[in-house]
N, C-alpha and C positions, 0 to 999 in steps of 0.2 A: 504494500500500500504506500503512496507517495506523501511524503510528509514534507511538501515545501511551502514557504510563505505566499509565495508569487501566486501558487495555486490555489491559494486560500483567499485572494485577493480579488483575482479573476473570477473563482467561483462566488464570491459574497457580488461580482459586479453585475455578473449574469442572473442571478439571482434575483436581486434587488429591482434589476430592470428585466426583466424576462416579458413582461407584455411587451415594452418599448422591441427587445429583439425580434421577436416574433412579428411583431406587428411590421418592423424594416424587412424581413423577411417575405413578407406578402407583400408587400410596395415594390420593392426590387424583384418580383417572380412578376408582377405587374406589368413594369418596366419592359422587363425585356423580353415576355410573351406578348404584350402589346398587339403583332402585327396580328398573329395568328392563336392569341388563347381566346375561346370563345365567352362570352359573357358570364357570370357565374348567378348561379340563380341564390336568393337570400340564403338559402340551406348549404349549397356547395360552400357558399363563401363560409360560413359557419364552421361547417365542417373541417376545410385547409385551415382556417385560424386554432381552431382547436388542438388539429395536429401536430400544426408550428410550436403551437402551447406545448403540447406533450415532448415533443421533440427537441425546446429548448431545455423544459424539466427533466428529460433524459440527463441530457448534458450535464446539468448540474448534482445530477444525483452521480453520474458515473466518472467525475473528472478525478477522481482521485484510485478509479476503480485498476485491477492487472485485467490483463486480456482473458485469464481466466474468468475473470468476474463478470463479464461482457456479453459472456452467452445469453442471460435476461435481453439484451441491446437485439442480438441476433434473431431471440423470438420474438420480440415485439416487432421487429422489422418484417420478422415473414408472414405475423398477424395481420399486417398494416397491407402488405403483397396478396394477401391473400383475399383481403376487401376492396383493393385496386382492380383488380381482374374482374369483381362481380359487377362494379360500375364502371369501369373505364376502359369499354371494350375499345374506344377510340384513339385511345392512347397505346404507342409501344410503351418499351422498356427503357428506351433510349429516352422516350421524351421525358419519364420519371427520373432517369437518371442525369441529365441535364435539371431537369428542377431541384435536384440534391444540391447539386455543386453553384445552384443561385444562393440556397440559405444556408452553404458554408462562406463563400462571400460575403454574403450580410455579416455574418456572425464577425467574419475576420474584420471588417472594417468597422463594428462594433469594437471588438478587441482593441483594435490600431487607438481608436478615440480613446478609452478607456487608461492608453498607455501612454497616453501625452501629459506629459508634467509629471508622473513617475521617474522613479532609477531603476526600472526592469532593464535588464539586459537582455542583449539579443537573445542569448543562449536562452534567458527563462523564460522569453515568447515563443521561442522554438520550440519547447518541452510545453508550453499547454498548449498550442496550437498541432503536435504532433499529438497530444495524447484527444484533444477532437478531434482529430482527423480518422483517429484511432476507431475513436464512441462511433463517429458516420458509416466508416466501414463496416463495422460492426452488422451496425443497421442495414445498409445497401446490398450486405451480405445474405442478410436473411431475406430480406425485399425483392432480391435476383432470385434465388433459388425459390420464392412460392411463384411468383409471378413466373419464371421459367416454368415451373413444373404445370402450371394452370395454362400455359398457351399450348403446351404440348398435348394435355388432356382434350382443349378445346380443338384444337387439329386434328386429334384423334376419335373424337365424335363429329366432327364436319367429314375427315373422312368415311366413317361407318354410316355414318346417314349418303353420302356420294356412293359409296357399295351397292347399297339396299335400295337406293334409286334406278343402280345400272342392272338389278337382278329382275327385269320387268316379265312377269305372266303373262301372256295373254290369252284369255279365255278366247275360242274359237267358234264353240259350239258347243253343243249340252257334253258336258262329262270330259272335252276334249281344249287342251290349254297350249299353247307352243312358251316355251324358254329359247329367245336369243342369245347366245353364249358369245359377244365380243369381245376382243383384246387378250392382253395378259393375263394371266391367271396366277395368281401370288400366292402364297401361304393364306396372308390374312383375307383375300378377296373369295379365295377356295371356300375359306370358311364360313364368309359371310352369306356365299352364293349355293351351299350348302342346305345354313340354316333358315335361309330365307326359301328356298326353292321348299322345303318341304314343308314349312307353316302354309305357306300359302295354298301350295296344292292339297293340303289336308281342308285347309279353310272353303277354297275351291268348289270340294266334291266331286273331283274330277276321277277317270278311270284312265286317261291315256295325255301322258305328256312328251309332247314333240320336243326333242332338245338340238336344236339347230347352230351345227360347229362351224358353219360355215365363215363366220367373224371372228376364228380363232387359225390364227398365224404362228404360236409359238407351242409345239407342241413338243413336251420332251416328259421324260418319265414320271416326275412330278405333276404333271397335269394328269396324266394318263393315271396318275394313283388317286386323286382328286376326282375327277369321273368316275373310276371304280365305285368309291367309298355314296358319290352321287346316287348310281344306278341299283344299287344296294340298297339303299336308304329307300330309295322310292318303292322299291319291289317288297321291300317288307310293310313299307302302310299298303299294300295291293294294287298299288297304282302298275300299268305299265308304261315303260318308258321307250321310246322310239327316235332313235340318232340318226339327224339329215345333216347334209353337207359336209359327208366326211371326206376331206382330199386327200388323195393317196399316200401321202408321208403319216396323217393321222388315221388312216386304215392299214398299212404297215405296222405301227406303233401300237395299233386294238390288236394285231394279230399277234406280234410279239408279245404283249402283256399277257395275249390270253382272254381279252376280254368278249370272244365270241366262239368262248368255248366254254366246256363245264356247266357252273351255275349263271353262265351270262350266256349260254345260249338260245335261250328266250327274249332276248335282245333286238328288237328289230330294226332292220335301217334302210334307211330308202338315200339315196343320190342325191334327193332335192326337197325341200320343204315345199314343194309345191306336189308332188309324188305322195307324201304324207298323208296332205289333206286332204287329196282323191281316195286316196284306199280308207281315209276313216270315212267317208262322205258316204261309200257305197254302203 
């Protein structure tokens, strides 16, 4: 724990004016988002002044703190990241983190004024100016890693919801539904395209789904296990399933696997999804 006067000095100044910092703190984030920070409605503004509030009373409580002591700083910072992401989908990372380094500026040229007419030495504005710099990191530390971890989440349900858009049924006719299979087929989209092909065809009420490969370009063992685990799954709710548009590297690759033989030779395929829905028609 740090036992110097200086810092006992600074901390009693921060202290004593803590609205006044805070308050410079919003004036200069003011300032210099001017062109581009949009109006703030009476609540938002409430809200950043309370923060600034907290976040100067951080300071004060932790300027004498070790880095060990700091972890408090770290969760309140990933508290504070993790309320940022519910309301400020507008904002990056970057723009938060440029509004940090506005109300370490305020603070320092707070400081600077505080040290005029004192005998501080450079050296013991160095050592409370390194030990805030310290408490900020702290915080910004915790503030990155929720708000990282929440844009990643949020990408990761923008992508599964983009999945489950591209897995589209189309009913055709009483009992009979066609599946477009285009593009790559990945681990996570196998999966999606999976669990979504069979809710829906149970939902359905369907007896025969057309599964059309013809929008499918990359066909390597991995897809070809993915389809298996497909034709399987359908066959056991008693649906049947019938593959069109398979091109000959992907009807090579069903021979090799196996998959029109054994329990997949109940499998039907027609050449063209137009061939399909003649033979269900009759």
């Amino acid at each position: 724990m740090v036992q110097l006067s200086h810092f006992h000095y600074y901390q009693k100044q921060i202290q004593t004016n803590s609205k006044q910092v805070s308050s410079e703190m919003y004036q200069l984030l003011q300032e210099r988002f001017s062109n581009y920070l949009k109006p703030q409605s009476d609540q938002e503004e409430h809200d950043t002044i309370r923060f600034l509030d907290n976040l100067v009373q951080s300071i004060v409580d932790h300027l004498f703190a070790t880095s060990e002591d700091l972890q408090e700083v770290s969760d309140w910072g990933e508290k504070v990241g993790e309320e940022a992401t519910k309301y400020s989908y507008h904002q990056s990372l970057s723009d938060y983190l440029t509004k940090f380094s506005v109300y370490k500026e305020a603070l320092w040229t707070f400081i600077e004024k505080q040290t005029s007419g004192t005998h501080a030495s450079f050296q013991n504005i160095i050592q409370v100016i390194t030990q805030i710099d310290t408490i900020f990191n702290h915080f910004i530390h915790g503030f990155s890693q929720a708000y990282t971890k929440a844009e990643k989440q949020r990408i990761e349900n923008y992508e599964e919801k983009y999945l489950k858009l591209s897995t589209p049924i189309v009913p055709i006719m009483d009992h009979v539904a066609i599946l477009p299979v285009i593009g790559e087929i990945d681990e996570k989209r196998a999966n999606v395209l999976i669990d979504e092909t069979l809710r829906e065809a149970n939902n359905l009420d369907i007896e025969y789904l057309v599964i059309d490969l013809s929008g499918v370009y990359n066909v390597d063992e991995l897809f070809m296990n993915h389809l298996q685990r497909l034709l399987d799954s359908l066959k056991i709710l008693g649906l049947h399933p019938i593959l069109t548009g398979m091109r000959p590297d992907l009807s090579m690759r069903a021979v090799q696997s196996g998959l029109n033989s054994g329990q997949n030779n109940d499998v039907l395929t027609k050449s063209s999804l137009k061939q399909a829905v003649q033979m269900l028609s009759e």
